[in-house]
C-alpha positions in Angstrom: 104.7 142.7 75.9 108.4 141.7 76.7 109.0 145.5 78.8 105.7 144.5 80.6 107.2 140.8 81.6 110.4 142.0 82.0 109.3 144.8 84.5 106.5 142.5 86.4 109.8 139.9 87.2 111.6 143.0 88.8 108.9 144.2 90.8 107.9 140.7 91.6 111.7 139.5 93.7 111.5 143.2 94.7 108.0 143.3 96.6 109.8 139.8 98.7 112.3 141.9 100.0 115.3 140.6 98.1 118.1 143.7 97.7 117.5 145.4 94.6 121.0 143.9 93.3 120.3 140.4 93.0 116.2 141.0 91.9 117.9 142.8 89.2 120.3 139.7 88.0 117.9 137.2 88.8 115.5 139.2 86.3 118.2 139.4 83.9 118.8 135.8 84.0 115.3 134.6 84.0 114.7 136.7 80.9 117.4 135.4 79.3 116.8 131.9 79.7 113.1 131.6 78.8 111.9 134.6 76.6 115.0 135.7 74.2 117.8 133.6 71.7 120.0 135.7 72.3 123.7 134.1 72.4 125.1 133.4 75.9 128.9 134.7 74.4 127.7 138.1 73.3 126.1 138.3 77.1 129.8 137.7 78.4 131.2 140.6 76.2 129.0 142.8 76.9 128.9 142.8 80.6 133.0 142.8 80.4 132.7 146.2 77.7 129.7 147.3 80.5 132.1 147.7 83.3 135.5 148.3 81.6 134.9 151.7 82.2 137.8 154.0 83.4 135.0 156.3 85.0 134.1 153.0 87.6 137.3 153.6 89.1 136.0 156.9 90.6 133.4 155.3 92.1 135.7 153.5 95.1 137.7 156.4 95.6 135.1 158.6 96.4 133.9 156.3 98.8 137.2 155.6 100.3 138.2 159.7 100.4 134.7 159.9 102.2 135.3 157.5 105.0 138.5 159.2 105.6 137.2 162.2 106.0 134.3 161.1 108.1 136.0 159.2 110.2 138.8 161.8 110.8 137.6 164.8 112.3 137.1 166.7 109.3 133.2 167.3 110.1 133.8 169.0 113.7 135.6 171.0 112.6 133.4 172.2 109.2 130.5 172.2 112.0 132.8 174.8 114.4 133.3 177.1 111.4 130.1 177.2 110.6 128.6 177.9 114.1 131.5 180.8 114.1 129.4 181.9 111.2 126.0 181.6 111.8 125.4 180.3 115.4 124.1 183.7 116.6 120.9 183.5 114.3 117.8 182.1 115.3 118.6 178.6 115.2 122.1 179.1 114.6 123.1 175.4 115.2 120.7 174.4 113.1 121.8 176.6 110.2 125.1 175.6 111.3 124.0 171.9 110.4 122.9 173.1 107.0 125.8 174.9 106.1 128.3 171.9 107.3 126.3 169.5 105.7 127.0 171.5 102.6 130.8 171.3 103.3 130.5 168.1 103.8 128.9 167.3 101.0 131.2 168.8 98.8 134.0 166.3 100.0 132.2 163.3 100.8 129.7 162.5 98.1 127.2 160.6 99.9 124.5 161.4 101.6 124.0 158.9 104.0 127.9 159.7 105.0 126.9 163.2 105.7 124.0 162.6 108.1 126.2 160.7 109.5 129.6 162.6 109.9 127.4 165.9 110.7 124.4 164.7 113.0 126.5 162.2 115.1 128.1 165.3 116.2 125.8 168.4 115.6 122.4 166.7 117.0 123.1 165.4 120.9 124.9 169.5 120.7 121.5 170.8 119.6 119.7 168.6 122.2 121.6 170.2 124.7 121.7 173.3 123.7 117.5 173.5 123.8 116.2 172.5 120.4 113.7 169.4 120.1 115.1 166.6 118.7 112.5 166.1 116.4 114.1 169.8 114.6 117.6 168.7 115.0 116.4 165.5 113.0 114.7 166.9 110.7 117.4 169.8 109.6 120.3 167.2 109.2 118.1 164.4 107.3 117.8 166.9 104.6 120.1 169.0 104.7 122.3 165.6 104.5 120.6 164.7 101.0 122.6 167.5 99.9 125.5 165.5 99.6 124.4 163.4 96.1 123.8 167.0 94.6 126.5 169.2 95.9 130.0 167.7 93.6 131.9 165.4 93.7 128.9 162.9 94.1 129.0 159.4 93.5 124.8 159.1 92.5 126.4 161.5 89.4 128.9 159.0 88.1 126.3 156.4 88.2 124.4 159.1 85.4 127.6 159.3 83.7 128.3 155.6 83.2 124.5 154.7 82.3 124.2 157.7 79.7 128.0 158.5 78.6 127.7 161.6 79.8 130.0 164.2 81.0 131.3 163.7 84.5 133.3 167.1 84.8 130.1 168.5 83.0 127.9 167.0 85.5 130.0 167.9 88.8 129.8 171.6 87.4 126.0 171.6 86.9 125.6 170.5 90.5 127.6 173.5 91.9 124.7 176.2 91.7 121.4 174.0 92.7 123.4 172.4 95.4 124.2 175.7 96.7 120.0 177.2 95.8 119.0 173.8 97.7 121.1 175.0 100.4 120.2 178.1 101.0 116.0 177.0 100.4 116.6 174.5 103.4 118.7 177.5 105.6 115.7 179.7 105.1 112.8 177.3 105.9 115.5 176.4 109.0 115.9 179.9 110.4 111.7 180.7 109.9 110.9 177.5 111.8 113.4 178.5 114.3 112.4 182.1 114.7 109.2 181.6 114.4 109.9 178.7 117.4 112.1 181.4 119.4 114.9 178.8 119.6 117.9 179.3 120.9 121.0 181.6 119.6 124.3 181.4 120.3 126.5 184.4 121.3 128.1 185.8 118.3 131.5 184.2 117.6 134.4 187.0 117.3 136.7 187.9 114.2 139.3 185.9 115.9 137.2 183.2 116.3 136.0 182.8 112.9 139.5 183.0 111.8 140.4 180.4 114.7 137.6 177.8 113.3 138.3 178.6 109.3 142.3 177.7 109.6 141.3 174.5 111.6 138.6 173.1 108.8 140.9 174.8 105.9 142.6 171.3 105.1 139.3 169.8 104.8 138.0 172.5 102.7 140.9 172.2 100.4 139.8 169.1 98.9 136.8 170.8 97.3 139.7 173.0 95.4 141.7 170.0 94.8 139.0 167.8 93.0 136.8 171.2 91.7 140.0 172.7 90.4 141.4 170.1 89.2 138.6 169.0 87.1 137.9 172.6 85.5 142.0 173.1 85.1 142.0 169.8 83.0 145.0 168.8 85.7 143.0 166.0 86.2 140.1 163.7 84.4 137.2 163.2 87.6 138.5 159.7 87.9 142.2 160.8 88.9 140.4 163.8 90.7 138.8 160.8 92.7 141.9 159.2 93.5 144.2 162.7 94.6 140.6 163.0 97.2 141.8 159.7 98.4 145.1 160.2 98.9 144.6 163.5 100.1 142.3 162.6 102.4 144.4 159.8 103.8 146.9 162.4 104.7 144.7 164.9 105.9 143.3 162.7 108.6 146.2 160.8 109.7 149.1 163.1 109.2 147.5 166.9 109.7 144.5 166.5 111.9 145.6 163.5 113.5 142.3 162.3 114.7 143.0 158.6 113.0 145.6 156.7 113.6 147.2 154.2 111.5 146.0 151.1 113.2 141.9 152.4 112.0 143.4 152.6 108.9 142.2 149.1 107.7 138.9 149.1 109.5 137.9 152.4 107.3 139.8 150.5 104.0 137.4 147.4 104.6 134.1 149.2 105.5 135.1 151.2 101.9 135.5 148.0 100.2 132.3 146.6 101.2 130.4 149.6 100.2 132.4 149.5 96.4 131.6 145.8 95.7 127.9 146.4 96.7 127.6 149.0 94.1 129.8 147.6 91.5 127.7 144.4 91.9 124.2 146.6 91.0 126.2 148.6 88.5 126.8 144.8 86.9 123.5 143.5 86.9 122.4 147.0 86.0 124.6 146.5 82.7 123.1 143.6 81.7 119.6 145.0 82.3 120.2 147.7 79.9 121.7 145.1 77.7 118.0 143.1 77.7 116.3 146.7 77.3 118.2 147.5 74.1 118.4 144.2 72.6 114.3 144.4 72.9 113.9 147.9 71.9 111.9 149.1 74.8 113.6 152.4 74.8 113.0 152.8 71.2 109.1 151.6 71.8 108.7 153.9 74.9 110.4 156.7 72.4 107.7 156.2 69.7 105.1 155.5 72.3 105.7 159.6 73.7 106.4 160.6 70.7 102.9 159.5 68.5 101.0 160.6 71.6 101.8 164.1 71.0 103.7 164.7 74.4 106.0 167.7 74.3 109.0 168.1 76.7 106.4 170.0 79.9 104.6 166.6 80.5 107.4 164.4 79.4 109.5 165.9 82.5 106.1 166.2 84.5 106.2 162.2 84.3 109.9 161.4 84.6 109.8 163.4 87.9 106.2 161.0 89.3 108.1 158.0 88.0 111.1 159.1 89.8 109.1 160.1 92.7 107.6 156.5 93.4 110.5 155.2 92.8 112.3 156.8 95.7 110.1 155.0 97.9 111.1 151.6 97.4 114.5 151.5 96.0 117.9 153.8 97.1 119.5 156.3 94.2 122.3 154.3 92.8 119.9 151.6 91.6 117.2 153.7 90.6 119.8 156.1 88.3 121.0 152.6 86.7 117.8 151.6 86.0 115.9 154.4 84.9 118.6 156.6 83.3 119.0 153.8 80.4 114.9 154.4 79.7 114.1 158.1 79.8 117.5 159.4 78.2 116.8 158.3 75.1 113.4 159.7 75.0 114.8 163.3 76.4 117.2 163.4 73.3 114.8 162.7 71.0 112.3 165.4 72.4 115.6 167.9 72.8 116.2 167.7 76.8 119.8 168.4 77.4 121.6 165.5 78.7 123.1 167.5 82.0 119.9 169.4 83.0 118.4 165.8 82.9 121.4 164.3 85.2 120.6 167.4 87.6 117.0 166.4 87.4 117.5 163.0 88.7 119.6 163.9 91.3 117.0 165.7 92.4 114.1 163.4 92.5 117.0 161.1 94.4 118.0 163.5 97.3 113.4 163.7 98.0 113.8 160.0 97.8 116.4 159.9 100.9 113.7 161.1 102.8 110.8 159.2 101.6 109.4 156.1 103.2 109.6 152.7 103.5 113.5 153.2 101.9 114.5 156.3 102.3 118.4 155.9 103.7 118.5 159.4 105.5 115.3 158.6 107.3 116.6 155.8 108.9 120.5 157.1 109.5 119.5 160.0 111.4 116.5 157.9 113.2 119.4 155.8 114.2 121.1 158.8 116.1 118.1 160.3 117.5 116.5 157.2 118.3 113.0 158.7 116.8 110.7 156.2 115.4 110.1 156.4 111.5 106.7 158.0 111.6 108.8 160.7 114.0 111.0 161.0 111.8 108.5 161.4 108.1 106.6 164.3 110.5 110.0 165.9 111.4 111.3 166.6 107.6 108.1 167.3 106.3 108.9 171.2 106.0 112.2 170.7 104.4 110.5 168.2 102.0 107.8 170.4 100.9 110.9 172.5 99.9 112.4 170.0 98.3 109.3 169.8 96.2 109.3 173.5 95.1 113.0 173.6 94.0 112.4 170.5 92.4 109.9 172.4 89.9 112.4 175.3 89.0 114.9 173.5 88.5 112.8 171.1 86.3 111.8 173.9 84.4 114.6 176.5 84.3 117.7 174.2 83.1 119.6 177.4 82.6 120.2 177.1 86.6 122.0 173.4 85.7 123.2 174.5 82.4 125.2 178.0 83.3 128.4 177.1 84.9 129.5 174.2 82.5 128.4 175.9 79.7 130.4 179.5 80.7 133.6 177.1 81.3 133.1 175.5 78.0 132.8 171.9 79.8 129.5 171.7 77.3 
């Protein structure tokens, strides 16, 4: 009775259109108040021990190291290389989108950052280059989801701080789906495009590729810096976080010089912002997962699966439809803090491994950036190519439907998550 109250609350402030933040700690509070005894005091000390987590810290620097890099001409020159590469296939700037968002992704950690770094730039060149707009849309809204999958990524901290898990562990299951995702999304790009006849570009010399690969190698470094430093134990993935900050910082205004230091604190604000808007839902989300184990409802949930006879196939069959809807109303970070506290307990009880369920999620949260009414990608790339949102749901809808298919392999071959950190002993 008290998960059904406690759940009707949330979706209640929710359907008025209040951010998902303060519908969670008006919930909280109004839960607290009228329906438990529990002490006020042992509130306070849990939402301190809640967020007096080292891993937290990782959380700004990622952001910060992002805006750097978006803002410092490290994503024309990932998109260069990869037109070097590729821009002589059918729909070579459009697998040149997929590819940088993939870069991109793999030093920003955000996905609404990489449709933004990569289509800002990428798009207007496809536009004039011959491909519909509605194409150029739909390639970098998804292939820009890529960036909560593809390490570091900030949605997989969240995980980490609502389950304990593994961050490093995490970051390493990410590698090969993010790169399987990747290459699903290049290939439903190039048959869309040949089957189209859209434009090629001449093929790009040796000495061009060279020319294009030493000019984005600084940006590309930081995927060695935090990836290497992670696996090499140099650093924990919260110092890893803070070395892509720093390195970042110098990358863009020393090396590259594309910033200067007077946009410095513009892109330290703007990070700010965006660090105490998710530290405030990971806050309230604290204390919701405080209510939800103080009255059982994972443990009820848990009995609930388990006397009904479900095995792990429709278990994960349901987590992935929950998800799902989800996706359409709320944006990843809050729906990992929510959820993760509520299903993880049932997965360990029915044998799911921790990290393949992480990976999972992720999943389910990249669909859900391109999912109406709240799907963030949707509305980022509608923003650059000034395409309506019912545009915009008809242009993805290939890449979506692939989306869909890798969603089921990898919900049902966790060896593809599982591999890498387990051959690097990270598990």
């Amino acid at each position: 009775m008290s998960s059904i109250v406690l759940f009707s609350i949330l979706a209640a402030l929710m359907l008025t259109g209040m951010p998902i933040s303060i519908s969670l700690g008006l919930t909280v509070l109004t839960f607290l108040f009228t329906m438990t005894q529990v002490p006020l005091d042992a509130v306070a000390l849990k939402l301190f021990s809640g967020i007096e987590k080292f891993e937290i810290m990782a959380i700004p620097f990622f952001i910060l190291a992002g805006n750097f890099l978006t803002h410092g001409g490290v994503a024309r020159r990932m998109i260069n290389f990869a037109t070097a590469l590729v821009g002589h296939w059918y729909g070579g700037l459009a697998l040149a989108g997929v590819i940088a968002c993939a870069l991109f992704a793999a030093v920003s950690g955000s996905s609404p950052a990489t449709c933004v770094a990569i289509g800002s730039i990428l798009i207007p060149g496809m536009v004039r280059a011959g491909f519909p707009v509605r194409f150029g849309g739909g390639v970098i809204a998804s292939s820009g989801a890529l960036g909560i999958l593809i390490p570091p990524s900030i949605v997989m901290v969240m995980y980490a701080i609502a389950t304990n898990a593994s961050i490093g562990a995490l970051f390493m299951a990410g590698v090969i789906p993010g790169l399987i995702m990747a290459s699903m999304l290049g290939g439903t790009t190039w048959f869309i495009a040949r089957k189209n006849d859209y434009p090629r570009q001449p093929r790009a010399s040796l000495g061009e590729r060279l020319r294009t690969f030493r000019e984005s190698v600084w940006g590309l470094m930081l995927i060695i810096v935090v990836m290497g430093g992670i696996y090499s134990g140099l650093f924990t993935p919260t110092e890893a976080a803070a070395m892509s900050a720093v390195y970042s910082f110098v990358v863009a205004v020393f090396i590259y010089k594309d910033m200067g230091f007077k946009d410095v604190p513009k892109v330290l604000l703007s990070s700010a912002n965006m660090s105490a808007m998710l530290l405030y839902i990971i806050t309230n989300a604290v204390m919701f997962s405080f209510i939800l184990a103080n009255e059982n409802i994972p443990q009820q949930l848990t009995g609930w699966i388990i006397d009904k006879g479900f095995g792990v196939i429709a278990f994960l069959v349901a987590v992935n439809i929950l998800l799902l809807m989800a996706g359409n109303f709320m944006e990843p970070s809050s729906i990992m803090l929510i959820f993760a506290p509520i299903v993880y307990p049932v997965a360990m009880q029915l044998g799911v491994d921790p990290i393949h369920l992480g990976v999972l999620m992720v999943v389910n949260m990249e669909i859900g950036m391109l999912t109406p009414p709240v799907g963030l990608n949707l509305y980022v790339t509608s923003g650059i190519t000034k395409l309506g949102m019912t545009d915009m749901v008809k242009a993805v809808w290939p890449w979506l439907l692939t989306m869909l298919i890798f969603l089921v392999i990898i919900t049902y071959v966790p060896i593809i998550s599982l591999w890498l950190p387990k051959t690097l002993g990270m598990m």
